[in-house]
MARTIVO-866198 format. One record per residue (C-alpha): residue in one letter; x, y, z. Coordinates in steps of 0.25 Angstrom, whole numbers. Each point is the difference from the previous one (the first is absolute). Example, Ala and Ser with C-alpha at 12.3 -4.5 7.8 and 13.67 -1.06 7.14 Angstrom:
// MARTIVO-866198
+------+-------+-------+-------+
: code :     u :     v :     w :
+------+-------+-------+-------+
:    A :    49 :   -18 :    31 :
:    S :     6 :    14 :    -2 :
+------+-------+-------+-------+
// end
This chain:
// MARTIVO-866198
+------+-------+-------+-------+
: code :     u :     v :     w :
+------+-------+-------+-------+
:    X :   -84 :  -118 :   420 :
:    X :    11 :    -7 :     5 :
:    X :     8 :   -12 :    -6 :
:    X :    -6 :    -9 :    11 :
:    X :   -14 :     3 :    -5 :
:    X :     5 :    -2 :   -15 :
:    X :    -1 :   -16 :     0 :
:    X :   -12 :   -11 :     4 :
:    X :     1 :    -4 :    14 :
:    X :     8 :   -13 :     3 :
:    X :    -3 :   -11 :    11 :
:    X :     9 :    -5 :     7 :
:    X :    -4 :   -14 :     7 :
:    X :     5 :   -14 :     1 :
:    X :   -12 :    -7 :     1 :
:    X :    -2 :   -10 :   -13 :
:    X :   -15 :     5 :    -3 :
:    X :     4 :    16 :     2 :
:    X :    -2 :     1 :   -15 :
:    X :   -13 :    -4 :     1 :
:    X :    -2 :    12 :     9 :
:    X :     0 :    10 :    -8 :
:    X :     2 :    -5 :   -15 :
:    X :     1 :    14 :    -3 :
:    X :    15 :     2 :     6 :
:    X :    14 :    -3 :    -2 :
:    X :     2 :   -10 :    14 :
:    X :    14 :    -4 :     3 :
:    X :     6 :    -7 :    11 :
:    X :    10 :     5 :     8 :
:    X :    12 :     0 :    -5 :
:    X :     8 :    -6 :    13 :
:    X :   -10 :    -7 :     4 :
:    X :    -2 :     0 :    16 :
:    X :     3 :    12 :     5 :
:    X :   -10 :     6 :     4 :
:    X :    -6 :    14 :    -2 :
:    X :    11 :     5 :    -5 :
:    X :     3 :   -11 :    -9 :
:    X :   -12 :     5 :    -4 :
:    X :     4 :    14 :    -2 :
:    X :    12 :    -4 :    -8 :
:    X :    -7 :    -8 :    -9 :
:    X :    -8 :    12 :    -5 :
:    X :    13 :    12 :     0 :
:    X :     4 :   -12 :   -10 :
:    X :   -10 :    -6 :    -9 :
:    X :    -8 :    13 :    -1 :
:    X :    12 :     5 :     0 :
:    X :    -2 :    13 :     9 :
:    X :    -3 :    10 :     3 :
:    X :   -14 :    -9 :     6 :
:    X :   -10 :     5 :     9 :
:    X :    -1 :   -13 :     9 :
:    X :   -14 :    -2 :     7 :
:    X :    -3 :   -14 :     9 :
:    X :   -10 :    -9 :    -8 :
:    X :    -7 :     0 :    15 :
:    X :    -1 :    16 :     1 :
:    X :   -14 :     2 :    -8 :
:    X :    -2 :    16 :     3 :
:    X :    12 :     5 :    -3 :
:    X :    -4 :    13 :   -11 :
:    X :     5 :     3 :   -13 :
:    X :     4 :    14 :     3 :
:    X :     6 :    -6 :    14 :
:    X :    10 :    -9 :    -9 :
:    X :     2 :    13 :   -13 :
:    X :     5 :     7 :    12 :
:    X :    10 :    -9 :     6 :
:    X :     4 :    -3 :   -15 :
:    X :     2 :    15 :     0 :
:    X :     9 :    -1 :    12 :
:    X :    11 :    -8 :   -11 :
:    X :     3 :    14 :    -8 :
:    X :     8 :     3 :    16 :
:    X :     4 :   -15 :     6 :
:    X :     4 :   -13 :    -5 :
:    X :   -12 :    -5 :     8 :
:    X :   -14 :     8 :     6 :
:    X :    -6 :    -5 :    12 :
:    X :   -15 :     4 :     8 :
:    X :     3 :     1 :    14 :
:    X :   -11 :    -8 :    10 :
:    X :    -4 :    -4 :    12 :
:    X :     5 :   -13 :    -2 :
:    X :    14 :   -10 :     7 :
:    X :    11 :     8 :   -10 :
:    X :    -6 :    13 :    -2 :
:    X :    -2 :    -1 :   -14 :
:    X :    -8 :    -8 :   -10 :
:    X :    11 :    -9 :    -8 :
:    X :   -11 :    -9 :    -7 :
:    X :    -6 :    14 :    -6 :
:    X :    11 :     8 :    -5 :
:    X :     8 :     4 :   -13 :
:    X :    12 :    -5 :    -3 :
:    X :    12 :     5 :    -9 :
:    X :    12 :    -6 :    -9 :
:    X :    10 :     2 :    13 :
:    X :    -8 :    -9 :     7 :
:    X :     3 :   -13 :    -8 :
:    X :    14 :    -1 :     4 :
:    X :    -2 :     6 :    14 :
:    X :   -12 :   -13 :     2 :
:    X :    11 :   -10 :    -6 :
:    X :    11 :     5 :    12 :
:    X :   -12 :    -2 :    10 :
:    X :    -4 :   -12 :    -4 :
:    X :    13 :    -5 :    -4 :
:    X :     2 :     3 :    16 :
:    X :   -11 :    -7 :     4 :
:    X :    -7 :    10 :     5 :
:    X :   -15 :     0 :    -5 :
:    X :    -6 :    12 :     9 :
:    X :    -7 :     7 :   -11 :
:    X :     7 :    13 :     4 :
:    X :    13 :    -8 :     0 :
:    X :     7 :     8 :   -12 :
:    X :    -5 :    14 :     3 :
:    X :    14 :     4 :     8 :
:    X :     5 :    -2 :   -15 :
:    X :    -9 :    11 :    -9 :
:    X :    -6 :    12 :     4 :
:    X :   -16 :    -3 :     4 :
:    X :    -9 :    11 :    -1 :
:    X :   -13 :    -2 :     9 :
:    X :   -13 :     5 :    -1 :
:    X :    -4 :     5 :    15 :
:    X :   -12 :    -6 :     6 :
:    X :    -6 :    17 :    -2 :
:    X :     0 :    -3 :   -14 :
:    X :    -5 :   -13 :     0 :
:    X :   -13 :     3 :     6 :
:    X :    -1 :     9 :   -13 :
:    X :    -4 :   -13 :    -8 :
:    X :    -9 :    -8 :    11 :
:    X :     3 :    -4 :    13 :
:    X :    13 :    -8 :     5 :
:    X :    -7 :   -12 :     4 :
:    X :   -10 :    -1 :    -8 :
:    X :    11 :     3 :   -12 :
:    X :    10 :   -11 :     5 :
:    X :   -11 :    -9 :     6 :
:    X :     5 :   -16 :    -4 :
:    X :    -9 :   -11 :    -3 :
:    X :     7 :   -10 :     7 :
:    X :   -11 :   -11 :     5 :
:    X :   -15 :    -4 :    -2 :
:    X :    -4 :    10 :    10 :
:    X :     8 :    12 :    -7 :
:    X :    -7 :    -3 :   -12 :
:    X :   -14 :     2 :     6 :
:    X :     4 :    12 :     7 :
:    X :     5 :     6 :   -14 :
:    X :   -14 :    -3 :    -7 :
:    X :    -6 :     8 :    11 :
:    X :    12 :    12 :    -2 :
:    X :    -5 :     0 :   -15 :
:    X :   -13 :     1 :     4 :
:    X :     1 :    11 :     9 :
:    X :    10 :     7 :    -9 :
:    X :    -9 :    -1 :   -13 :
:    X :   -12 :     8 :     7 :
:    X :     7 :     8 :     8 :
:    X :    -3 :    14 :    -6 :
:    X :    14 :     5 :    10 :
:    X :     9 :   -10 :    -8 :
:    X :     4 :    12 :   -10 :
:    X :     2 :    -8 :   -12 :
:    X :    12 :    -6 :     8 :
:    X :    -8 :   -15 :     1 :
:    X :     9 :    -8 :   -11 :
:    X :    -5 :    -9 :   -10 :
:    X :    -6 :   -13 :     5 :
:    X :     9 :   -11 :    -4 :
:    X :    -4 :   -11 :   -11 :
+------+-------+-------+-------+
// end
């Protein structure tokens, strides 16, 4: 197991009532607040304190096994990475992160550049290829984001489908809570 598996999650969120969401978890605002995803990203590399597996609260079929093996990915890089079909190539909001990446975050954000990838000029990033990827479920599906009402529906249905899907292979995650 490795150290990013070794502690209870943390909830990063700046909403007043994110406590309330999950009573269960350690919630903690960002620490500069503002910036963005990385700011995000940041908050947890220090209040978890890394090595962290980060996976976007709106990302509800991303697989344990999926996140063990990006956490895996740490022993080689400062930060492990899936690649997807998505604008940058990779899934920033659904990686694992390592100690050099505190300081390397701080430059980017202290630079003001808040691309989500802005720091990885500064450590070594190991990516997971999209090949390997598929191993755990597919891309879309695994990176899918419930970003509206509509998205929310759709992701009742996935479950759905996914739960009595005899092909699913055991790769369906758990339904959230």
């Amino acid at each position: 197991m490795t150290a990013a598996f070794d502690r209870p999650p943390l909830l990063v969120a700046n909403a007043p009532e994110a406590p309330e969401w999950r009573p269960d978890l350690r919630v903690v605002p960002d620490v500069r607040p503002g910036l963005g995803s990385l700011g995000g990203i940041y908050t947890a590399v220090v209040e978890a304190p890394a090595p962290v597996v980060c996976v976007a609260w709106d990302m509800p079929f991303v697989s344990e096994s999926l996140l063990r093996r990006l956490a895996d990915g740490l022993r080689e890089h400062d930060a492990c990475l899936p690649e997807s079909g998505g604008r940058r190539g990779v899934e920033p909001l659904c990686a694992a992160y390592g100690p050099a990446c505190r300081e390397a975050i701080a430059h980017s954000l202290d630079l003001g550049d808040l691309r989500a990838i802005a720091f990885h000029e500064r450590i070594a990033v190991g990516i997971l290829p999209l090949s390997e990827v598929g191993r755990f479920g597919d891309p879309e599906l695994l990176f899918f984001n419930v970003n509206t009402a509509d998205d929310l529906a759709l992701t009742d249905g996935m479950w759905r489908r996914l739960e009595s899907s005899p092909s699913s292979g055991g790769k369906t995650p758990e339904r959230p809570r």
